[in-house]
Biopython code that builds the backbone (N, CA, C, O; Angstrom):
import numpy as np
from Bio.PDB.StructureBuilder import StructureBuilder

atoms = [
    (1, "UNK", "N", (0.821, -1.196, 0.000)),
    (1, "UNK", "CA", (0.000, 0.000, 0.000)),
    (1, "UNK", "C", (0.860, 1.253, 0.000)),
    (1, "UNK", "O", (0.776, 2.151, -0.838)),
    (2, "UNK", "N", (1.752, 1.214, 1.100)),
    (2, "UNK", "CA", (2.857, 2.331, 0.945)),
    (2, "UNK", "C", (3.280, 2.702, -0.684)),
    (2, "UNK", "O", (3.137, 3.739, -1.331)),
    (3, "UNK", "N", (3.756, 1.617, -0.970)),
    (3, "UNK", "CA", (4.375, 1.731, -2.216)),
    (3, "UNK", "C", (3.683, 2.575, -3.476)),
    (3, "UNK", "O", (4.187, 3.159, -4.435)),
    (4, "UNK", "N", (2.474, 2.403, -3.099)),
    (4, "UNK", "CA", (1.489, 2.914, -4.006)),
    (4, "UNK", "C", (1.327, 4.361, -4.091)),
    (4, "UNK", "O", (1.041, 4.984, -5.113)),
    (5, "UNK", "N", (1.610, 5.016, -2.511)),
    (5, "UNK", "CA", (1.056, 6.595, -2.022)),
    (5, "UNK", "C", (2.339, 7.103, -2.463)),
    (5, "UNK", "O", (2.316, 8.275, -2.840)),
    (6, "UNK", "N", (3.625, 6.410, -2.514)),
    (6, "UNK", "CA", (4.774, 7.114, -2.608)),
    (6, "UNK", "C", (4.939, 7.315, -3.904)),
    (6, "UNK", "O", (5.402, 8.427, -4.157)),
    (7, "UNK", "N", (4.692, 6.529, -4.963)),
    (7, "UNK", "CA", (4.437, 6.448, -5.888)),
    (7, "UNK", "C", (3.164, 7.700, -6.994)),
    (7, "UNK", "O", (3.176, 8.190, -8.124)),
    (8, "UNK", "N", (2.303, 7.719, -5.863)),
    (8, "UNK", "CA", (1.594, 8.895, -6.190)),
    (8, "UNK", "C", (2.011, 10.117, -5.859)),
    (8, "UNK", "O", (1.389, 11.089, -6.289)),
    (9, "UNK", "N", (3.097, 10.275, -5.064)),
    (9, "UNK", "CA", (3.713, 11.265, -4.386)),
    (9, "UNK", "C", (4.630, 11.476, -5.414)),
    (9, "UNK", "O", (4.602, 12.562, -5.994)),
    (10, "UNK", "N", (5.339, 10.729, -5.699)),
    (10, "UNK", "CA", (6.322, 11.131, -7.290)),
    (10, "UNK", "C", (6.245, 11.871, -8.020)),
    (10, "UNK", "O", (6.826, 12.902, -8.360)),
    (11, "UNK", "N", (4.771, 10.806, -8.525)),
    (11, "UNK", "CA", (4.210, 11.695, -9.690)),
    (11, "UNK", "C", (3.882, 13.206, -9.642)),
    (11, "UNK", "O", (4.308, 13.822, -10.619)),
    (12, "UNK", "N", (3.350, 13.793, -8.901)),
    (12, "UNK", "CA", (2.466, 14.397, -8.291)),
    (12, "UNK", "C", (3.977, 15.685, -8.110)),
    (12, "UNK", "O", (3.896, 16.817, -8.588)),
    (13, "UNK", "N", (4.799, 15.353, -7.609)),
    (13, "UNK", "CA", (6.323, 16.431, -7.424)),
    (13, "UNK", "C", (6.848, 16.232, -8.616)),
    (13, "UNK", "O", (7.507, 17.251, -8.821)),
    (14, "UNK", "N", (6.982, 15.349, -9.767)),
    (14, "UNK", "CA", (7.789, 15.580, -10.445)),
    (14, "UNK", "C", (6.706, 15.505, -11.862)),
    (14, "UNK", "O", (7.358, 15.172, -12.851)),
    (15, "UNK", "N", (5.569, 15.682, -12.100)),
    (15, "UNK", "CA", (4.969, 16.384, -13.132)),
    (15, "UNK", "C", (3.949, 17.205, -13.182)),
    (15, "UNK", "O", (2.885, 16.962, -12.613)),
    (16, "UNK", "N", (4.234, 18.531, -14.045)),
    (16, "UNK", "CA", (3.097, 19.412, -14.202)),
    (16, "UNK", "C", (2.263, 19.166, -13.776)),
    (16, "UNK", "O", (2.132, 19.312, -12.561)),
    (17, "UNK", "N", (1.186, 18.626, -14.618)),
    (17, "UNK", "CA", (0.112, 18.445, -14.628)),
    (17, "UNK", "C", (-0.325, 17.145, -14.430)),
    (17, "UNK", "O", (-0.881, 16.572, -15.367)),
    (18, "UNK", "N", (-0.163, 16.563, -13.333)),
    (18, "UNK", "CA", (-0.325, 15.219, -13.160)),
    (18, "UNK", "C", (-1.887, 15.304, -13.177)),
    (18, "UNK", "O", (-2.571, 16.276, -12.857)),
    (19, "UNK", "N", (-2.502, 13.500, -13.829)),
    (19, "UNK", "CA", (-3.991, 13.537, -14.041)),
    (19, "UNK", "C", (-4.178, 11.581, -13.484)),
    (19, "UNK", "O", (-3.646, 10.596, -13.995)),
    (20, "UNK", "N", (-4.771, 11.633, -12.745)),
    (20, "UNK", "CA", (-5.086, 10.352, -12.117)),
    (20, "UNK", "C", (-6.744, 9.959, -11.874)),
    (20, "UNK", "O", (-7.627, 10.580, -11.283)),
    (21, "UNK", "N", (-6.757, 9.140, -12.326)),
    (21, "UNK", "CA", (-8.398, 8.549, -12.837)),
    (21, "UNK", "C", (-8.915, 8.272, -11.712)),
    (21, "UNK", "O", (-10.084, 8.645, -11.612)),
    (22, "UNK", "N", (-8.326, 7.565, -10.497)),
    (22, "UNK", "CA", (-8.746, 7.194, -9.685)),
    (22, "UNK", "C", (-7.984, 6.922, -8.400)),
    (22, "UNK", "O", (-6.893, 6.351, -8.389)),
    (23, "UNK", "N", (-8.600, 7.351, -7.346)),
    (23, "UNK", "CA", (-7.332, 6.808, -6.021)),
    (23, "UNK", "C", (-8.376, 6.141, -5.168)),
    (23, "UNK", "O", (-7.974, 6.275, -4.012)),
    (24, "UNK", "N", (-9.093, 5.732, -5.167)),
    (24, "UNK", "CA", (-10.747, 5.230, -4.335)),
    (24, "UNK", "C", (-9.865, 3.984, -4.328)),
    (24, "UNK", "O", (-9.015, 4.566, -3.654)),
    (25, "UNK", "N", (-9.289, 2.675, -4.510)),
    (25, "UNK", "CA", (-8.710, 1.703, -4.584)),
    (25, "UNK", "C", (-7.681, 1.994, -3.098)),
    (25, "UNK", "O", (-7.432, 1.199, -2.192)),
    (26, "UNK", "N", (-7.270, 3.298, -3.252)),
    (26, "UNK", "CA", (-6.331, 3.300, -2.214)),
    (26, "UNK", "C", (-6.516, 3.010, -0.976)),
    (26, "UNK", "O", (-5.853, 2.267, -0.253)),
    (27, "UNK", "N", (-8.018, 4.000, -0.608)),
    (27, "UNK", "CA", (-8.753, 4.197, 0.206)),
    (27, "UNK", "C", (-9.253, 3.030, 1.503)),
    (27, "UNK", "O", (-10.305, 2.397, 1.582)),
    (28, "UNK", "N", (-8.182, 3.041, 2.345)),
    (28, "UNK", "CA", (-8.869, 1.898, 3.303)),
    (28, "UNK", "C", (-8.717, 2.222, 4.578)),
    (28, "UNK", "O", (-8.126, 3.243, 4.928)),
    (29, "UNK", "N", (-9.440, 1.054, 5.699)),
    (29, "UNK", "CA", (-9.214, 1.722, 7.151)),
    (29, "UNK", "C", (-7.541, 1.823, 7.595)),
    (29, "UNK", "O", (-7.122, 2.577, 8.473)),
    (30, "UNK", "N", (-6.927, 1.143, 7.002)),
    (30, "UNK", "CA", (-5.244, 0.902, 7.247)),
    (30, "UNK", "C", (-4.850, 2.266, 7.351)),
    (30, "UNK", "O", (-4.692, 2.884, 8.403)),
    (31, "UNK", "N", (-4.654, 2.830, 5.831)),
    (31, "UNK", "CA", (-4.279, 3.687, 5.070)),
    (31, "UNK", "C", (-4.788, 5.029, 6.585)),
    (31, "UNK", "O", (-4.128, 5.577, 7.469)),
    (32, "UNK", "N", (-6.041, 5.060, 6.240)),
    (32, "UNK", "CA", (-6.672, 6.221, 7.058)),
    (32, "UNK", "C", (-6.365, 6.145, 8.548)),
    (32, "UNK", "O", (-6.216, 7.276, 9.010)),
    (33, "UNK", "N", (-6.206, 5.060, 9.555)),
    (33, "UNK", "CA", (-5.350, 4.708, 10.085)),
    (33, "UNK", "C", (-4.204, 5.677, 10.461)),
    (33, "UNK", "O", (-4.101, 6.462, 11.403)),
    (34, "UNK", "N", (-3.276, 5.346, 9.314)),
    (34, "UNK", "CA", (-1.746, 5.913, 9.651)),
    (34, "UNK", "C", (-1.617, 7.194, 8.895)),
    (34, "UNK", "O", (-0.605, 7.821, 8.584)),
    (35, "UNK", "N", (-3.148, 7.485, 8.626)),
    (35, "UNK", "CA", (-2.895, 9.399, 8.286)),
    (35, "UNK", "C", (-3.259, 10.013, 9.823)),
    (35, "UNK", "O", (-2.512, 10.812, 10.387)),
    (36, "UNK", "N", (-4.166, 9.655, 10.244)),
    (36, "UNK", "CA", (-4.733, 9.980, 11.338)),
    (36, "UNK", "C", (-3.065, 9.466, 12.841)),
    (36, "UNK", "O", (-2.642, 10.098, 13.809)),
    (37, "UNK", "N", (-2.864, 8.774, 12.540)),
    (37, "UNK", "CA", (-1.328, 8.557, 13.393)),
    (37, "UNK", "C", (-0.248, 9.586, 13.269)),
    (37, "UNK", "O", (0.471, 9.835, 14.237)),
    (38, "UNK", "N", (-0.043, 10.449, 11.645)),
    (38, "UNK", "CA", (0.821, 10.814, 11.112)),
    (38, "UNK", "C", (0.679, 12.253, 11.838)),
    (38, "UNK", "O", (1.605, 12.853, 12.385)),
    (39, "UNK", "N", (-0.754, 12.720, 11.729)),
    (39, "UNK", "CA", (-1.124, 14.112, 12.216)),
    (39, "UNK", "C", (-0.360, 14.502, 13.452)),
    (39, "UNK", "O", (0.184, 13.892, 14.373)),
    (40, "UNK", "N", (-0.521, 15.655, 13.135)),
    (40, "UNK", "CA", (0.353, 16.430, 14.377)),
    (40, "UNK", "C", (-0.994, 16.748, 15.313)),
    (40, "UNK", "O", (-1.853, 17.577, 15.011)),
    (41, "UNK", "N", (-0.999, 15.884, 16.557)),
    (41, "UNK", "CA", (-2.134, 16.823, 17.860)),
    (41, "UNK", "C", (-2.197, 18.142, 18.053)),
    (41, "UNK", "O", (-3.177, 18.859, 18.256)),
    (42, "UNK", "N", (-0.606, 18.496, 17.938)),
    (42, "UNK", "CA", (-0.499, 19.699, 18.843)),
    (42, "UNK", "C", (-1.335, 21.101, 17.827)),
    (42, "UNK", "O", (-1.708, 22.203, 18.228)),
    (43, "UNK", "N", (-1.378, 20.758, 17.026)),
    (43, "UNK", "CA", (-1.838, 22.029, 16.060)),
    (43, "UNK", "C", (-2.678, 22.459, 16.340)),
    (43, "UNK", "O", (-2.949, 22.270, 17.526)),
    (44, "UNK", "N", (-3.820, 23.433, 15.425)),
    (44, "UNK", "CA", (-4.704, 24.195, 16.255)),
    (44, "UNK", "C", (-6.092, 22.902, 15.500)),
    (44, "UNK", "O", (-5.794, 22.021, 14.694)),
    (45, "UNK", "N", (-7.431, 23.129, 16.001)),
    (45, "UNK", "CA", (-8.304, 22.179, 15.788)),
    (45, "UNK", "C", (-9.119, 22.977, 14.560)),
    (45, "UNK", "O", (-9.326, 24.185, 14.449)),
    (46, "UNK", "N", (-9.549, 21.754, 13.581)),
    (46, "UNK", "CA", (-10.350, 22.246, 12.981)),
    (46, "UNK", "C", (-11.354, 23.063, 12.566)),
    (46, "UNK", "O", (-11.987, 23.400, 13.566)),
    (47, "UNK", "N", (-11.992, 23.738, 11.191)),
    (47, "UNK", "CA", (-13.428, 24.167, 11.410)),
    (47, "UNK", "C", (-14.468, 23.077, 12.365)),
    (47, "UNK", "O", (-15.391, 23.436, 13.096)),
    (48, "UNK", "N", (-14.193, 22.238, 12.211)),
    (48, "UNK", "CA", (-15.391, 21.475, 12.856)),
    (48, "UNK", "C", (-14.783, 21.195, 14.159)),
    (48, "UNK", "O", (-14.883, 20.011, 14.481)),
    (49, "UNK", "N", (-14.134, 22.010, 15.066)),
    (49, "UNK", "CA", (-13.487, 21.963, 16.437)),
    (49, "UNK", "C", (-13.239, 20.191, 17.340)),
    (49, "UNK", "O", (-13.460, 19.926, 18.522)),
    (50, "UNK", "N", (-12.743, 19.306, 16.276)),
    (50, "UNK", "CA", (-12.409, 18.168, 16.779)),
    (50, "UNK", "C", (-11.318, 18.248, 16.467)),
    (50, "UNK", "O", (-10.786, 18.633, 15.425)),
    (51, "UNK", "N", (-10.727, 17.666, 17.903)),
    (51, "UNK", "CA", (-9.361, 17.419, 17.837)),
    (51, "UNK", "C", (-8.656, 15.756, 18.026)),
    (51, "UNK", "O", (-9.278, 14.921, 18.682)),
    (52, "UNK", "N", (-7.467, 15.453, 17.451)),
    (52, "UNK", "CA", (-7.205, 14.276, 17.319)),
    (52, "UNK", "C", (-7.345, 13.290, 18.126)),
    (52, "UNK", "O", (-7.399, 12.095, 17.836)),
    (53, "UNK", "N", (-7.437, 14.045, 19.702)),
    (53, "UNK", "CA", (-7.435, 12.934, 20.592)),
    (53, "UNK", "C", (-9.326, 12.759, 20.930)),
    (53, "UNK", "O", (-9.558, 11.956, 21.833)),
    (54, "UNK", "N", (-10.321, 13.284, 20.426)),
    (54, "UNK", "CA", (-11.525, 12.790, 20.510)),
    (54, "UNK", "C", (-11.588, 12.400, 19.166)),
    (54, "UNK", "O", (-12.775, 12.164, 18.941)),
    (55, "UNK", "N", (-10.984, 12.229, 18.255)),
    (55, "UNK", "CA", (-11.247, 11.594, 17.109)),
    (55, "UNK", "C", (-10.913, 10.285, 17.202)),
    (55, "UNK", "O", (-11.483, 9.405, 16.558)),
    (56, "UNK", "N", (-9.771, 10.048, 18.178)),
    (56, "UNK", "CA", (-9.203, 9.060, 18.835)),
    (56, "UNK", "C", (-9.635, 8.283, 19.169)),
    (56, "UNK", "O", (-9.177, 7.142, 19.102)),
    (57, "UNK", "N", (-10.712, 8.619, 19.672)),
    (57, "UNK", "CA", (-11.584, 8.046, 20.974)),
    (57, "UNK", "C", (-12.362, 6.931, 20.430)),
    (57, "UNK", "O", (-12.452, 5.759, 20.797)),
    (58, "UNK", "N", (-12.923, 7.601, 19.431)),
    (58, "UNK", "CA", (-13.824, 5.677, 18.695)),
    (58, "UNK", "C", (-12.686, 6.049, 17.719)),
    (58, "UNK", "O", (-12.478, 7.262, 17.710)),
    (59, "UNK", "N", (-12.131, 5.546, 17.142)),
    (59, "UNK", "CA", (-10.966, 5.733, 16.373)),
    (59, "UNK", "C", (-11.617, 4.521, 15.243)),
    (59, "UNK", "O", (-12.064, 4.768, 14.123)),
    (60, "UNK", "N", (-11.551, 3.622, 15.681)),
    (60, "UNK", "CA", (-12.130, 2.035, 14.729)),
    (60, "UNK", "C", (-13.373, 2.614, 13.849)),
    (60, "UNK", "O", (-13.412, 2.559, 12.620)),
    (61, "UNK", "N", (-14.608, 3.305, 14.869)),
    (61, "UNK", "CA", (-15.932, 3.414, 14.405)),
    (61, "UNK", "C", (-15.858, 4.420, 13.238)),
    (61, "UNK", "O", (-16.149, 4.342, 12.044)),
    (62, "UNK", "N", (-15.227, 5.654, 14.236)),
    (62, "UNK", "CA", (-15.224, 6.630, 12.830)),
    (62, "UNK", "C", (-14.382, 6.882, 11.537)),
    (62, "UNK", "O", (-14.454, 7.843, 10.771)),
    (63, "UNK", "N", (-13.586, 5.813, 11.480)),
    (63, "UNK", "CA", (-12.482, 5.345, 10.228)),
    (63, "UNK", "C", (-13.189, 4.428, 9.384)),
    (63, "UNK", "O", (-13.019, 4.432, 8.165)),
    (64, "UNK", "N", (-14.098, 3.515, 10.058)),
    (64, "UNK", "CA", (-14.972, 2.802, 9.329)),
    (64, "UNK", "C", (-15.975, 3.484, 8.512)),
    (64, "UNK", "O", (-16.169, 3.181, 7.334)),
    (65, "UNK", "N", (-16.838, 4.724, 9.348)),
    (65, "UNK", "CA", (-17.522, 5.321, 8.705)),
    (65, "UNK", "C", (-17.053, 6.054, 7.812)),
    (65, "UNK", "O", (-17.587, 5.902, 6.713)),
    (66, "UNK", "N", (-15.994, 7.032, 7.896)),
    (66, "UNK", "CA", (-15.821, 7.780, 7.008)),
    (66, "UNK", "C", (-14.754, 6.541, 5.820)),
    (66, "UNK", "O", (-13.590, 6.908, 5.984)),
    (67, "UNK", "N", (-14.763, 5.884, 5.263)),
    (67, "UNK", "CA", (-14.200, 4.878, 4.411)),
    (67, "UNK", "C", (-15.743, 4.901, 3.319)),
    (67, "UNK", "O", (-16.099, 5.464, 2.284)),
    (68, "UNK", "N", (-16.340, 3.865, 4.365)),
    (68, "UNK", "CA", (-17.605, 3.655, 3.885)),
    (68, "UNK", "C", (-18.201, 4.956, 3.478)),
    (68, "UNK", "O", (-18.835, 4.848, 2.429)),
    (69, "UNK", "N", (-18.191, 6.235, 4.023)),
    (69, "UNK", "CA", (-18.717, 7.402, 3.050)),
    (69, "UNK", "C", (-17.569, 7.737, 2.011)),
    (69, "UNK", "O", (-17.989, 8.050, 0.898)),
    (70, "UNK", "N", (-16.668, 7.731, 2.118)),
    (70, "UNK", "CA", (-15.629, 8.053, 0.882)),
    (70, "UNK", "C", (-16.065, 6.628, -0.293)),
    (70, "UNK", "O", (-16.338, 7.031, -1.423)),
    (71, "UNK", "N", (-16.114, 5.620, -0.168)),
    (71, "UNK", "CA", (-16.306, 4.574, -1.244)),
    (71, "UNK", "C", (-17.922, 4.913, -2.269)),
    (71, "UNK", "O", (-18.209, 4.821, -3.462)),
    (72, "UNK", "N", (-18.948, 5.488, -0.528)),
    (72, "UNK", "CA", (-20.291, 5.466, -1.340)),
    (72, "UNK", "C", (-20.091, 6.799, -2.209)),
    (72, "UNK", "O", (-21.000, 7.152, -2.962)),
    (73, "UNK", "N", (-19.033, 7.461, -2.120)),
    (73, "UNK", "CA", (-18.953, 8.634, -2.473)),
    (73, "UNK", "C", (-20.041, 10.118, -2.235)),
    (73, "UNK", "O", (-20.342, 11.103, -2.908)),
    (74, "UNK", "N", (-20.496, 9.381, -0.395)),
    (74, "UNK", "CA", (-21.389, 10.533, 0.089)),
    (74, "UNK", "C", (-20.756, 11.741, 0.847)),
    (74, "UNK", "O", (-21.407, 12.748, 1.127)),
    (75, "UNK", "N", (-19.414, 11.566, 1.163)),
    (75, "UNK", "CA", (-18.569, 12.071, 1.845)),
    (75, "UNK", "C", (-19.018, 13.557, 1.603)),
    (75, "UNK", "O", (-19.534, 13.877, 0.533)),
    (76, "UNK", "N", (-18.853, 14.280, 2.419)),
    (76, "UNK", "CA", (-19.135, 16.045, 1.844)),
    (76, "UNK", "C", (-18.520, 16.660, 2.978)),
    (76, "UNK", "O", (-18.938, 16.850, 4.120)),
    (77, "UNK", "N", (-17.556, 16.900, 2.478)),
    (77, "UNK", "CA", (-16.482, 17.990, 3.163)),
    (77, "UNK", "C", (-16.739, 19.657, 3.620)),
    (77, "UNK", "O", (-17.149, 20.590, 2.930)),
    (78, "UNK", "N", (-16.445, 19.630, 4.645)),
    (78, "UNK", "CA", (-16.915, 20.738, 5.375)),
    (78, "UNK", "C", (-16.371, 21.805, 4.578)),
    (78, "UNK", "O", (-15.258, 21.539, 4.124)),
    (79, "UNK", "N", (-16.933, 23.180, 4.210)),
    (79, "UNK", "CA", (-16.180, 24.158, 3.721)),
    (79, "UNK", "C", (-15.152, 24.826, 4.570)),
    (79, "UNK", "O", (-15.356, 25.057, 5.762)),
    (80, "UNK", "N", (-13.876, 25.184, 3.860)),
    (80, "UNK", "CA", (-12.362, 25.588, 4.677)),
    (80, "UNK", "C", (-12.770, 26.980, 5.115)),
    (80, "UNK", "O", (-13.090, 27.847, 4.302)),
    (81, "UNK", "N", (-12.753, 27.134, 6.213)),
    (81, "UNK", "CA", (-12.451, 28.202, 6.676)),
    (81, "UNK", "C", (-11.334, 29.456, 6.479)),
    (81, "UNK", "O", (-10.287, 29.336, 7.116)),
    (82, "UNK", "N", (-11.504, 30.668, 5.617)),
    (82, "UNK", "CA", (-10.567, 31.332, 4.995)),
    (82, "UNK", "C", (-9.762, 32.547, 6.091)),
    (82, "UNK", "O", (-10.417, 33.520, 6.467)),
    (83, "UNK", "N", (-8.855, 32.431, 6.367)),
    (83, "UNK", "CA", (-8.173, 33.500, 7.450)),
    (83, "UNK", "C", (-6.674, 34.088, 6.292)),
    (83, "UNK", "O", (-6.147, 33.719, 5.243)),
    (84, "UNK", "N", (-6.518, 35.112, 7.246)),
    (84, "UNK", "CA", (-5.098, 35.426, 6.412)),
    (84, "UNK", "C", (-4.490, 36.184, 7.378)),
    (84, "UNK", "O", (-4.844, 37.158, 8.042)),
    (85, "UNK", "N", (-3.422, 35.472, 7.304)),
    (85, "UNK", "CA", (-2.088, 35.489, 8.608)),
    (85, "UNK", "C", (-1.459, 37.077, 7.933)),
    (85, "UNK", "O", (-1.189, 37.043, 6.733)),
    (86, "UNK", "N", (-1.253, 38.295, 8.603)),
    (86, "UNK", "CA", (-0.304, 39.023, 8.441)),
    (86, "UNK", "C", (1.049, 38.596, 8.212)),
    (86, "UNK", "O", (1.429, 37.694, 8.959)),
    (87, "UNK", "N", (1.835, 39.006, 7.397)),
    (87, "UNK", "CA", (3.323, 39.027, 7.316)),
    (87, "UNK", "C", (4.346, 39.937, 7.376)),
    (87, "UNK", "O", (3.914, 41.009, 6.953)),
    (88, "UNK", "N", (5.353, 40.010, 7.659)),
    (88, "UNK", "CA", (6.664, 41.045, 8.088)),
    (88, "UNK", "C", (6.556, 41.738, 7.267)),
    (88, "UNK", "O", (7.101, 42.787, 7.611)),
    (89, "UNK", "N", (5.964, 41.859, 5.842)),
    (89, "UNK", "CA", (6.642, 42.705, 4.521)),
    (89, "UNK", "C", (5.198, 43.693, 4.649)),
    (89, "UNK", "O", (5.090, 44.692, 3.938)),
    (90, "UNK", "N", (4.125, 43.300, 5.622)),
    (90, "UNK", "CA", (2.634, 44.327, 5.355)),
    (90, "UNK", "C", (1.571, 43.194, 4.897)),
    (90, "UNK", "O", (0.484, 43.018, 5.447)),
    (91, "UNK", "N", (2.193, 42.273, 3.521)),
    (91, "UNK", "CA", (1.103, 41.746, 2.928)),
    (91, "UNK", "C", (0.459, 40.760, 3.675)),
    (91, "UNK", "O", (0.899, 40.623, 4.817)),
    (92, "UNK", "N", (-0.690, 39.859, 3.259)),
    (92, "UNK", "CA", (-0.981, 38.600, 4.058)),
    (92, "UNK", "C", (-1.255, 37.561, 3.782)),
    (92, "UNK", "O", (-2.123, 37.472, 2.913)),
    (93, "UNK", "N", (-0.796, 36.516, 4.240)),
    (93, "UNK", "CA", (-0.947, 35.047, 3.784)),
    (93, "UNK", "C", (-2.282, 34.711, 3.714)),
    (93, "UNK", "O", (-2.977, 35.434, 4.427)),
    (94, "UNK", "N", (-3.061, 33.606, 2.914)),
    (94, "UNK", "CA", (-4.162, 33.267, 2.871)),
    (94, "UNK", "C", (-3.657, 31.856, 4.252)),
    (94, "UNK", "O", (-2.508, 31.715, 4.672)),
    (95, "UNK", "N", (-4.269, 31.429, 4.473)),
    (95, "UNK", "CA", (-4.638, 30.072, 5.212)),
    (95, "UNK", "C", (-6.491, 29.547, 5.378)),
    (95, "UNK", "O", (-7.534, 30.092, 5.739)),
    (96, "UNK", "N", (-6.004, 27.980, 4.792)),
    (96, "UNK", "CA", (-7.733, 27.535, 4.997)),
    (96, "UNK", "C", (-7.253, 26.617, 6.022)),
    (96, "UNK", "O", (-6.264, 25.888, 6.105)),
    (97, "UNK", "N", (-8.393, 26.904, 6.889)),
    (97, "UNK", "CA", (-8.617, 26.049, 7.961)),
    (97, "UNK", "C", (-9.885, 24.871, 7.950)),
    (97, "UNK", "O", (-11.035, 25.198, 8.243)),
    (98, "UNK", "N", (-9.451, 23.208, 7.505)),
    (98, "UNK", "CA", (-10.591, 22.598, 7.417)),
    (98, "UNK", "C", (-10.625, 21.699, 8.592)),
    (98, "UNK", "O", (-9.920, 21.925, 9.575)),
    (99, "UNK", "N", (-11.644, 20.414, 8.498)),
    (99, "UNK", "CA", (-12.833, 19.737, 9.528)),
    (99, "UNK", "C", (-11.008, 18.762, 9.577)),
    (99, "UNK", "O", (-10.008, 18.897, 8.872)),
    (100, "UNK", "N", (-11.369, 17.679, 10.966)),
    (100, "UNK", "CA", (-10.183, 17.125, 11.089)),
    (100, "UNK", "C", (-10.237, 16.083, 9.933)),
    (100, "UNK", "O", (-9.153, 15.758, 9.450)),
    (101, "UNK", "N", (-11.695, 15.363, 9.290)),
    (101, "UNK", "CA", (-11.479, 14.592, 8.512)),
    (101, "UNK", "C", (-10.980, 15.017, 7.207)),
    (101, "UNK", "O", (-11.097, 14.109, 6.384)),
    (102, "UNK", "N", (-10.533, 15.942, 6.798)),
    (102, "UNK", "CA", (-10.628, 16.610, 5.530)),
    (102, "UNK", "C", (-9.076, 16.969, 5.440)),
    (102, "UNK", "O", (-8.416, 17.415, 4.501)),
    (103, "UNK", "N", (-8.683, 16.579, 6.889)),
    (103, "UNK", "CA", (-7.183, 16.764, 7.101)),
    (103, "UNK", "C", (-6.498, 15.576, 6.596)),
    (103, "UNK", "O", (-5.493, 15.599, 5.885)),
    (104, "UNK", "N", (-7.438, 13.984, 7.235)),
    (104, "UNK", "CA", (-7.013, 12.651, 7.339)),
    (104, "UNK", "C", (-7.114, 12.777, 5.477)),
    (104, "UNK", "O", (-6.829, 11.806, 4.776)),
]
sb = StructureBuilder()
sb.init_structure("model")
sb.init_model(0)
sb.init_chain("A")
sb.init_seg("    ")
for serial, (resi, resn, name, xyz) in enumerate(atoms, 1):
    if name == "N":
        sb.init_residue(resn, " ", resi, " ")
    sb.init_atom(name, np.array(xyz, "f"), 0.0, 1.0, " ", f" {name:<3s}", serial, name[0])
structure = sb.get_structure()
């Protein structure tokens, strides 16, 4: 499975316009799993104010569910929250802030 994401990761850094038909194959509780492991806690919490360690909490249930909504393709992602960070030079950074699943 690894082999596969790194592989999409390649592509993805080393061409333009990369175009991929499908990644739903990828998509499993494993996978989602060790995105949700990978995340950083300490950061700030989502638009949808869950943070990793109550996502934690049924960890099995809600990896199952959200799989099963990504496959039925009912999934519907929270809209990103738009902020913009000041910077040293005056101008300002955009930043979107989304739901924790939208992170996984």
């Amino acid at each position: 499975m690894e082999t596969k994401l790194v592989r999409i990761a390649e592509i993805s850094a080393t061409t333009k316009h990369p175009i991929f038909t499908s990644v739903y194959h990828l998509i499993n509780e494993d996978m989602l799993k060790q995105c949700h492991k990978e995340l950083d806690g300490s950061k700030a919490v989502g638009i949808d104010k869950v943070t990793k360690d109550e996502y934690g909490k049924n960890l099995d249930r809600n990896i199952k569910d959200l799989v099963q909504r990504l496959k039925n393709k009912s999934f519907k992602p929270l809209p990103s929250l738009r902020v913009y960070i000041p910077k040293a030079n005056g101008k300002k950074r955009p930043l979107g802030i989304a739901s924790y699943e939208d992170k996984c």
